[in-house]
N, C-alpha and C positions, 0 to 999 in steps of 0.2 A: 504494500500500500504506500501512495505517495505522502513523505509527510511534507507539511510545510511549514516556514522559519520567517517568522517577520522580525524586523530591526526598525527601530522608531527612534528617532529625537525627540528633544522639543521644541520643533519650527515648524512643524506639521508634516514632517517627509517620512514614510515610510518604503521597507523595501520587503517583498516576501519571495526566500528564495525557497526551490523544491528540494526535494531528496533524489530523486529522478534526475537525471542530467547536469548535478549541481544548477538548476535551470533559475536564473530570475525572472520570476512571474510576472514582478509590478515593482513600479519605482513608482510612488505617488509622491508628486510633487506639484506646490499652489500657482497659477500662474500669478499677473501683475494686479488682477483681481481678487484674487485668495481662493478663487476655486483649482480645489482637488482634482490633478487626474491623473492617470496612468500612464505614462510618458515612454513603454516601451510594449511594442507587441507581442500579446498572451493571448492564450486558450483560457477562457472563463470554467472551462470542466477540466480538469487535469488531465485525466484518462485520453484525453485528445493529443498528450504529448506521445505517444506511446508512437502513434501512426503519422509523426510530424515532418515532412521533409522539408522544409526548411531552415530548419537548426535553429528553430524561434528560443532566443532568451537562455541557448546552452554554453555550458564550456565544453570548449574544441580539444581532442587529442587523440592521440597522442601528437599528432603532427596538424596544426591548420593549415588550409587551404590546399594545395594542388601537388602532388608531386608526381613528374611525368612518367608514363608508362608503368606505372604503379610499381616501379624497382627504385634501385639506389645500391652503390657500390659502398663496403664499410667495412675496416680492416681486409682490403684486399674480395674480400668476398663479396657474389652478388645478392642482394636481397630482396625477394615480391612480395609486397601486398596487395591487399583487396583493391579489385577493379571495381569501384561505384561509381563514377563520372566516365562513362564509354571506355577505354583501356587506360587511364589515370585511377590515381587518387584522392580520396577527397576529404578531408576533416576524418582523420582517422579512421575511413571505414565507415562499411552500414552496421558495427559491433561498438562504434567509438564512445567515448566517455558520454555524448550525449542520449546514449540507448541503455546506460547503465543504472542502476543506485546504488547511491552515494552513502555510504556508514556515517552518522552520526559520530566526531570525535567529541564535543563539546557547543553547548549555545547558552549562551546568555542570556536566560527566559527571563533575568530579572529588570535590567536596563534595557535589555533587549537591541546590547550595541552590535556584537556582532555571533558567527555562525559558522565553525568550523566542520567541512569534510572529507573525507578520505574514500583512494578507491583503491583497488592493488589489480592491473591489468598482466597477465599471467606472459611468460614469455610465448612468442610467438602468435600471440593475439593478432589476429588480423595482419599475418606477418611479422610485425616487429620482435626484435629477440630482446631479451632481458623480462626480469618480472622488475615493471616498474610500481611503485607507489606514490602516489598524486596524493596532494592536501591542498585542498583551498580554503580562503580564510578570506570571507565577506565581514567587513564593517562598516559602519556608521557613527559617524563624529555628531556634535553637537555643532560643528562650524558647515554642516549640510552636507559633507564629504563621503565618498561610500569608493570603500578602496578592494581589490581585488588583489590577493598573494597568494600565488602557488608554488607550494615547495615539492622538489619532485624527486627520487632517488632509486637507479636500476642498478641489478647484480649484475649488467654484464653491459658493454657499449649498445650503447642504440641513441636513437635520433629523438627530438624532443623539442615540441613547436605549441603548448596550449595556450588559447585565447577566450577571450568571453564574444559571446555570437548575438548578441543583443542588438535587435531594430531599435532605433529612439525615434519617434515621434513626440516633439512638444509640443504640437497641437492636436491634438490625439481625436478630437473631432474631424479636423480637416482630412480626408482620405490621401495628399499627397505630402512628401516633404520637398517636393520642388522648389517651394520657396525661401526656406529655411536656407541661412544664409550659414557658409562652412568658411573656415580657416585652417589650413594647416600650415608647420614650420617645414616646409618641405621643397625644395629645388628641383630636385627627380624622382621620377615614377619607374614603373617598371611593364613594359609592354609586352603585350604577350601575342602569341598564335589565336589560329583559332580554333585552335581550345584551350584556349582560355593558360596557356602554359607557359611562364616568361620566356623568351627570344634570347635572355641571357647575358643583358646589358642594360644600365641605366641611361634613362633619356632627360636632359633639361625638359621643364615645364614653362618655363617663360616663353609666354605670348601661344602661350596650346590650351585646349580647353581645360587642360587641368591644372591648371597657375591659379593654387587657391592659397598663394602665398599671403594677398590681400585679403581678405573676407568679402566672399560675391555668393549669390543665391546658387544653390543647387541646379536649378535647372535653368541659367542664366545659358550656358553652352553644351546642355544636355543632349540637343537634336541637331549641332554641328554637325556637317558632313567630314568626322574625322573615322580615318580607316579602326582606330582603337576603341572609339563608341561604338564605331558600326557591329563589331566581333563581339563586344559584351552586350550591348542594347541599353545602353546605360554605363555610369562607373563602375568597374567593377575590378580594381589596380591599387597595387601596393605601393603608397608613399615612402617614400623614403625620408628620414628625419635628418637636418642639416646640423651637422657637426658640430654646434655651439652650445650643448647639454641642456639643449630649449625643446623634448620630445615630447609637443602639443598638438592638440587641438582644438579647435570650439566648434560650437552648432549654437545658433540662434534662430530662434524664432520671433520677428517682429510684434507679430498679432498677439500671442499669448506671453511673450517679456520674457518667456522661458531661454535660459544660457547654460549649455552643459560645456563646460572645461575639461579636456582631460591632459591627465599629466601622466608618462611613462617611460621605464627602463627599457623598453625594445625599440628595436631601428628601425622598425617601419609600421605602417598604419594599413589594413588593407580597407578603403572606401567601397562597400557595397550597396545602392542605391535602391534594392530592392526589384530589380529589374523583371525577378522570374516569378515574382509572388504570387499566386491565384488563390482558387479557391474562397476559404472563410478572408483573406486578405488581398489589396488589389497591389497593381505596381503602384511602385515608390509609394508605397503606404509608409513604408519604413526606413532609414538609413543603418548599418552596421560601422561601425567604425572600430574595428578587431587591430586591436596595437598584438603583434605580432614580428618573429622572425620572417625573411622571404621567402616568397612560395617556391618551393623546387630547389630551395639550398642545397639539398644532398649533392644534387647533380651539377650545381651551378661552384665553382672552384673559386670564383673572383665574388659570391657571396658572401656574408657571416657565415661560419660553421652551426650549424645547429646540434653537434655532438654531444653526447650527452657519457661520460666515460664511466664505467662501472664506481660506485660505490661515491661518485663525486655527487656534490648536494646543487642540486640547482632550485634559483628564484626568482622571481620575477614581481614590478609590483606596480600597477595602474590603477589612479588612483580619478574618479569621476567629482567634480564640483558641481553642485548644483546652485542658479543663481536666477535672481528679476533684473531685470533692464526695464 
């Protein structure tokens, strides 16, 4: 059974996270009005996460986003995993941390600040070798802050990429985030094929529809006739973060005052705009903004390493502001 873990302040912002998928359900936050709302896309019935493929509101792993031809070479050796995106891979598999639950280590019923969990994915899971063990550790500040750390540690080398997979909507009425105006610290992106698989090099962003070095609306240069929109149908590219220990971004929303900040220890950002949404949700209902290492590092030599060496402790820590304008 799914449990669920809310954390609350007292500025009126709550967060309820699941047991299932370490998934964030709901981030309720006031906009410039004081009205309450749900600022990231959830299932209202839990059991609907079960059958979810969009990766609504999960943490990603063992590996986010893409890695090509669902292999990677490590210590000399070839390695495959699960083929779920045509002959890639995708957010760890159709077994990944978002299809599991998550053991209870410890919550704070009383402050209700924050919500720690643990999962232990067996070697050779979904291909990958090592029995890793993941801890994630959700809180909530009194200064409206809501931080995300994962601590990760396997008996044998393997590869290690997790992220949180959360749509934000801060106008959660409005069905698009087209308007919503994005900023990132970021110079270059990373272009891919089509499928969706980096090309293997970084590209300047200045004067391309993806120069979101200034703060401009999402769908300002959404429907440009650029060959990289056209392959995703939307943003769907990894920022790269510039070299001055400034690993930001924001999202504004005019109409509701709502400003999410985020601050992070990874090099890049993958921008998801919601492109493929259907169903109970439409396009760009939602934005993802997954602070992440780069997609297809294994394969990529002139990437960051995403290795992960037996017995070494790894961490990672993104931490979300929430604000009115």
């Amino acid at each position: 059974m799914m449990q669920e873990y809310q954390l609350k302040n007292k500025n009126g912002i709550s967060v309820v996270i699941l047991s299932f998928g370490a998934i964030i359900k709901e981030i309720i936050t006031p906009d410039k009005k004081g009205k309450l709302e749900n600022i990231v896309l959830s299932y209202e019935i839990n059991d609907l996460y079960r059958n979810d493929e969009f990766f609504i509101g999960a943490l990603i792993g063992r590996y986010a986003n893409r890695i090509s031809k669902a292999c990677f070479t490590l210590n000399n050796e070839r390695v495959s995993l699960d083929q779920n995106e045509s002959n890639n891979h995708l957010h760890g598999g159709n077994n990944g941390f978002h299809k599991k639950y998550w053991e209870l280590v410890e919550y704070d019923n009383i402050s209700q600040s924050y919500v720690i969990l643990k999962i232990i994915s067996k070697n050779l899971e979904s291909g990958y070798p090592g029995n890793l063990t993941t801890i994630v550790k959700y809180s909530l500040n009194q200064n409206d802050q809501l931080t995300t750390e994962i601590f990760g540690e396997s008996d044998m080398d393997t590869i290690y990429n997790p992220t949180s997979h959360s749509y934000f909507n801060l106008n959660p009425s409005h069905d698009s985030i087209l308007k919503h105006r994005l900023r990132i610290n970021s110079e270059k992106y990373i272009p891919v094929n089509e499928q969706f698989i980096p090309i293997g090099k970084l590209e300047n962003l200045k004067n391309t529809p993806f120069d979101f070095i200034e703060e401009k609306e999402i769908g300002k240069d959404i429907n440009t006739k650029n060959k990289q929109l056209q392959i995703t149908h939307g943003y769907d590219h990894c920022f790269v973060f510039n070299k001055n220990g400034l690993n930001t971004s924001e999202l504004y929303d005019v109409k509701s005052g709502r400003k999410l900040s985020i601050l992070t220890d990874q090099p890049g950002i993958q921008i998801y705009t919601g492109n493929h949404l259907k169903k109970k949700f439409s396009k760009h209902q939602g934005v993802c903004l997954e602070t992440q290492h780069f997609p297809d590092s294994p394969n990529n030599e002139n990437f960051p390493t995403t290795i992960l060496r037996a017995n070494e402790k790894y961490y990672t820590k993104t931490s979300y502001s929430f604000d009115i304008n």
